[in-house]
C-alpha positions in Angstrom: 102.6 72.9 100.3 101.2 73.8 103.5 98.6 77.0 102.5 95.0 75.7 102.1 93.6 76.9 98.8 90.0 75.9 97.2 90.8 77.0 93.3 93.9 77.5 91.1 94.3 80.5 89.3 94.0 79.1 85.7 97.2 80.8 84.7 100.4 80.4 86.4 103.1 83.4 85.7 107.2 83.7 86.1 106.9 86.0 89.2 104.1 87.1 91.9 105.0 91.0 93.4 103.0 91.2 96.3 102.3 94.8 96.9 102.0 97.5 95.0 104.2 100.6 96.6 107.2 101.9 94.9 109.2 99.1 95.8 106.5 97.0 94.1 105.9 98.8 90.7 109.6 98.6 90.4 110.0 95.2 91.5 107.0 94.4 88.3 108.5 96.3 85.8 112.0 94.9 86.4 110.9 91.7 86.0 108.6 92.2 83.3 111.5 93.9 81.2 113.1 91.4 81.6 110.8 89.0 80.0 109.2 87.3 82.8 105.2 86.6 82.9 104.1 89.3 86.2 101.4 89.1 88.4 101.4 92.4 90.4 99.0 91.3 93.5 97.8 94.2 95.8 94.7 94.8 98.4 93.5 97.3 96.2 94.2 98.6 92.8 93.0 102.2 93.2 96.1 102.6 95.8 98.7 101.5 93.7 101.6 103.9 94.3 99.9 106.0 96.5 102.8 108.5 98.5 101.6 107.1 101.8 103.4 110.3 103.2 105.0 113.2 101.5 103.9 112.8 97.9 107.2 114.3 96.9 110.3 112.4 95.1 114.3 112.6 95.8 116.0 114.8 98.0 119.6 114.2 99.2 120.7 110.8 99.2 117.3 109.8 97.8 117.4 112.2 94.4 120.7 110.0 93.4 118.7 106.8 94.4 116.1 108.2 91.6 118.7 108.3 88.9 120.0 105.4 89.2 116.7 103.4 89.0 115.7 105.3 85.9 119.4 104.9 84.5 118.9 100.7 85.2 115.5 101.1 83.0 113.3 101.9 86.2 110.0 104.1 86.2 109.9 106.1 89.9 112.1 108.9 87.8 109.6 109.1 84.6 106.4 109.0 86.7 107.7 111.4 89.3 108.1 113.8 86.0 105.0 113.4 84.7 102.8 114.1 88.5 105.6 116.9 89.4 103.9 120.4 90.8 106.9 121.7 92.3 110.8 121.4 92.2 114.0 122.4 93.9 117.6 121.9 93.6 118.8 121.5 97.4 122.6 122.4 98.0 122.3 125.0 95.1 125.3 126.6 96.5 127.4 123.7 97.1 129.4 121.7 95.2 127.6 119.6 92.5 128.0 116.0 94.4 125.6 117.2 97.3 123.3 118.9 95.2 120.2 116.7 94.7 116.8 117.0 92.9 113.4 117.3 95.0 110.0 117.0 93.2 106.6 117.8 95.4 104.3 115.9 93.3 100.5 115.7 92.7 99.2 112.4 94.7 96.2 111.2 92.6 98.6 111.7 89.1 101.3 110.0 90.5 99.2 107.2 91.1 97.5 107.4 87.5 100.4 107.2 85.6 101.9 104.7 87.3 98.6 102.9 86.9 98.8 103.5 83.8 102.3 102.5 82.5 102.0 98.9 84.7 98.9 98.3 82.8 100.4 99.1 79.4 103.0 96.4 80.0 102.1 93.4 78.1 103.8 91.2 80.8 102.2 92.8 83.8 99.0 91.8 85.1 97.4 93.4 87.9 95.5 91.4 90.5 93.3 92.6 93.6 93.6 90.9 96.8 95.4 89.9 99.9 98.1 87.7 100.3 97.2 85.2 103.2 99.9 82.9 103.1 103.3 82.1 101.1 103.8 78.7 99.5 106.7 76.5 99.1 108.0 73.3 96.9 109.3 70.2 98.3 112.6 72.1 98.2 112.0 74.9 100.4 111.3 77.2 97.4 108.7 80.1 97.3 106.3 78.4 94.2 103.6 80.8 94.9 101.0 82.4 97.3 97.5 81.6 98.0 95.2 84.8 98.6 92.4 85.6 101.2 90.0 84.3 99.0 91.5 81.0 98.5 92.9 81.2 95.2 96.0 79.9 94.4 98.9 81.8 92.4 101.7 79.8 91.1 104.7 81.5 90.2 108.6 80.1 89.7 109.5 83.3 92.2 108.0 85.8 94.6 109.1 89.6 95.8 107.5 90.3 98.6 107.1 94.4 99.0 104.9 94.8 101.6 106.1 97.7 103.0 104.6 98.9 107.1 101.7 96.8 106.0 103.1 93.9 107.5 101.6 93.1 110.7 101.8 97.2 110.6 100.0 99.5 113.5 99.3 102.8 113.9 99.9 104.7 117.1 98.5 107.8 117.9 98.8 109.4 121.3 98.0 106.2 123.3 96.0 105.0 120.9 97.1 101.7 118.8 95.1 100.7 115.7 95.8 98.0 113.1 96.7 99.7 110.1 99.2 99.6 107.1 98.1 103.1 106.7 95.3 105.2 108.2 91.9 103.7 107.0 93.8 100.2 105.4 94.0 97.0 107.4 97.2 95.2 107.5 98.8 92.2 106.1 98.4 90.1 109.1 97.9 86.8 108.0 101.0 87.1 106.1 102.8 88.1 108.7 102.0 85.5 110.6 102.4 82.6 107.9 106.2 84.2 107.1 106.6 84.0 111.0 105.7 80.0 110.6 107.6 79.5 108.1 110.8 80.8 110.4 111.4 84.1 108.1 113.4 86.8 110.7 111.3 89.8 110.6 112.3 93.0 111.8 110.6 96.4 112.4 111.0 100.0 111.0 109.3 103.2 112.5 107.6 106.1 110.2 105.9 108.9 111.2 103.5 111.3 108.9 102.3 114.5 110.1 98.6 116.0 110.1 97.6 116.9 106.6 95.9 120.6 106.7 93.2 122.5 104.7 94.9 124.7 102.3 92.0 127.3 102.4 92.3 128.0 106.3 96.1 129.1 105.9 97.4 132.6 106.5 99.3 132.4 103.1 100.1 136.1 102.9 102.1 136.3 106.4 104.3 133.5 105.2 107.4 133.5 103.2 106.8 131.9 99.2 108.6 129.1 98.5 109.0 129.2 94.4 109.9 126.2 92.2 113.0 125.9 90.2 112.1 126.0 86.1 116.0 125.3 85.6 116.2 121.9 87.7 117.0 118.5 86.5 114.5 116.2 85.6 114.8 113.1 87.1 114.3 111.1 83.8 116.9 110.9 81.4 113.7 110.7 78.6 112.7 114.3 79.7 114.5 117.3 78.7 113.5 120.2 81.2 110.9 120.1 84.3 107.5 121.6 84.3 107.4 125.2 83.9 103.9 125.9 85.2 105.0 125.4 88.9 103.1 125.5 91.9 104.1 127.7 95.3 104.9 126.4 98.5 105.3 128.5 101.5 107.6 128.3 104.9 106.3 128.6 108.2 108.4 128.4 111.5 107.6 127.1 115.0 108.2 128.8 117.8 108.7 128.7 121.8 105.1 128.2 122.4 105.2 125.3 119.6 108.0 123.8 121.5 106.3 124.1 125.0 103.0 122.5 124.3 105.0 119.1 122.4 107.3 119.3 125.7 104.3 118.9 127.9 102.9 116.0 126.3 106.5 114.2 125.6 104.6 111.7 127.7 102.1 110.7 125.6 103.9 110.4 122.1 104.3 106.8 121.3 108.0 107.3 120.0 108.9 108.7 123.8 106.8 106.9 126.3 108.1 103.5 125.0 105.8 101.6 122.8 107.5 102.1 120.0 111.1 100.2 119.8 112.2 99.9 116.5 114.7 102.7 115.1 113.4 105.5 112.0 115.2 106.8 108.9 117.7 109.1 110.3 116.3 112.1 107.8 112.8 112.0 108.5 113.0 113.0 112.7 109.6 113.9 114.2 109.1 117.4 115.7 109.3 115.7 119.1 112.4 114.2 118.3 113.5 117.8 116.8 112.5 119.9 120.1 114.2 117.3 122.3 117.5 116.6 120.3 117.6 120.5 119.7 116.6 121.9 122.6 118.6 125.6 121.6 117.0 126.2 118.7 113.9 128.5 119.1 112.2 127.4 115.5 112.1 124.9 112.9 110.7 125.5 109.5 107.9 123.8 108.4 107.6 123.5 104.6 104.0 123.5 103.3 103.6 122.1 100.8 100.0 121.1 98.2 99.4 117.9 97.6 97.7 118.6 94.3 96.3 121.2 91.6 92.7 120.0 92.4 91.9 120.2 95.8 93.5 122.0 99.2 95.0 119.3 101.0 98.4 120.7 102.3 101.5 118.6 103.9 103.0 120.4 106.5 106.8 119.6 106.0 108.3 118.9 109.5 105.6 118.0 111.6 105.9 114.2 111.4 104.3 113.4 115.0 102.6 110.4 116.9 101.0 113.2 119.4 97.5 112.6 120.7 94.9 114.4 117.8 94.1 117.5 121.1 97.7 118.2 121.1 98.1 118.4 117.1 95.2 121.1 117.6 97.1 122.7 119.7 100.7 122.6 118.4 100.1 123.7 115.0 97.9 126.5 116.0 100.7 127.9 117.9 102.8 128.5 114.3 102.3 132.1 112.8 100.3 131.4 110.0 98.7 128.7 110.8 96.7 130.2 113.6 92.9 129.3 112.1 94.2 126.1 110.5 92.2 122.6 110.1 93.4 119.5 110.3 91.7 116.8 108.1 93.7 114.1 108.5 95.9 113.5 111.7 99.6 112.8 112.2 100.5 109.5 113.0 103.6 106.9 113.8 103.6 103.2 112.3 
């Protein structure tokens, strides 16, 4: 065993999760079901679950994903039920095999009941801290991990879930900042101890866009966006979906939009080349939107609550790694958004 520790943890489990995402909460209550002992370990346990981006569930492709982890016994489907303020049934009008379940849901509940259901478990523990360092048998088998504080987990397996925490970095205009989200600090040392131990480890780009105050949109000049009462829940243990829906609203770029991110191209991290790695192919940035369609004079930006108790808005389809000037700028150029704050900026990672 190569990781330095100074005290054991007095009880050793089946299986360590390090992490806490979805990924995570899944990975915990798999094994758990399964009758392993868990030890769920994460840098904090007030952000367990928390929708790093778009608190919203499914979609195309990602709606079927849903189902199937709540058919295998998984909880991403009940939870999303439970913290649901909003839901639509994309492809309506198509056939029923590209139709697909969307859910915007409520940030802070999402996280509560997921909270919740891991701590009802009787085989899940949940631990606070950060995994420094990985730790292997005589064998070359993970037997546990040893945390920042020293302390020593032993476990017959680990799942390691970390997510863009991993050695992650923001990038904002030209700016670069350690992150594995705005305002948390990454999983460095375990980056760096997986790169010792001659793990391959690859990269993945994400993007978020600025989050705005609800209470400084135009809401009457843009078009409603209602929920669907009749749409499928994600759960098979639920019968219908919330009725008492919230409204989201669309709102539309336009040429002005499109000249202002053309002008700054150059200082977007995704364009002036410091970030390699490739994205999800359904989650483009509005620079990567104005350059790959350069014909169309808008996009539509879905705005969308991020919960029943406070005005923080997601602006649906302005994922951008802009400097914070040029979000200003851009987003005040949309009808309907011409007296809009921003209280938390848009950023790649």
């Amino acid at each position: 065993m190569r990781a330095r520790f100074h005290v054991k943890h007095p009880k050793p489990v089946d299986v360590i999760v390090v992490g806490a995402g979805h990924a995570g909460c899944e990975a915990a209550h798999a094994a758990a079901r399964r009758g392993a002992r868990v030890r769920l370990i994460t840098q904090s346990l007030d952000t367990i679950a928390k929708m790093s981006c778009n608190p919203a569930i499914g979609g195309v492709g990602k709606g079927h994903l849903v189902r199937e982890v709540d058919a295998m016994g998984g909880v991403m489907g009940i939870v999303a039920d439970r913290a649901a303020l909003h839901y639509r049934t994309l492809n309506r009008r198509k056939g029923p095999a590209v139709q697909a379940t969307r859910a915007q849901c409520d940030r802070r509940l999402y996280h509560m009941h997921m909270r919740a259901l891991l701590d009802q478990h009787p085989r899940i523990e949940l631990y606070q801290g950060e995994v420094a360092s990985l730790v292997l048998d005589g064998q070359g088998r993970a037997a546990g991990v040893v945390d920042a504080t020293g302390v020593l987990h032993e476990a017959r397996a680990v799942v390691i879930t970390t997510g863009t925490f991993l050695d992650g970095v923001i990038h904002l205009g030209e700016r670069t900042i350690p992150a594995g989200r705005a305002g948390e600090p990454p999983a460095k040392s375990l980056a760096e101890d997986l790169y010792r131990h001659a793990f391959r480890l690859g990269r993945l780009k994400t993007g978020t866009p600025p989050r705005l105050d609800g209470r400084t949109i135009r809401w009457d000049v843009l078009e409603t966006h209602p929920g669907e009462t009749d749409a499928f829940p994600f759960s098979e243990l639920h019968e219908q979906v919330l009725q008492d829906q919230i409204a989201c609203a669309i709102a539309r770029t336009t040429e002005r939009t499109h000249e202002i991110i053309r002008r700054n191209l150059h200082r977007s991290a995704m364009y002036s080349g410091r970030i390699q790695a490739r994205g999800p192919r359904y989650c483009p940035s509005i620079e990567d939107k104005v350059v790959r369609f350069a014909d169309r004079p808008s996009h539509q930006v879905f705005l969308e609550p991020e919960g029943r108790d406070h005005a923080e808005v997601y602006p649906n389809g302005l994922s951008t790694s802009l400097p914070i000037e040029v979000q200003w700028e851009f987003i005040r150029s949309i009808p309907g958004l011409e007296d809009a704050r921003i209280i938390r900026p848009g950023y790649a990672i």
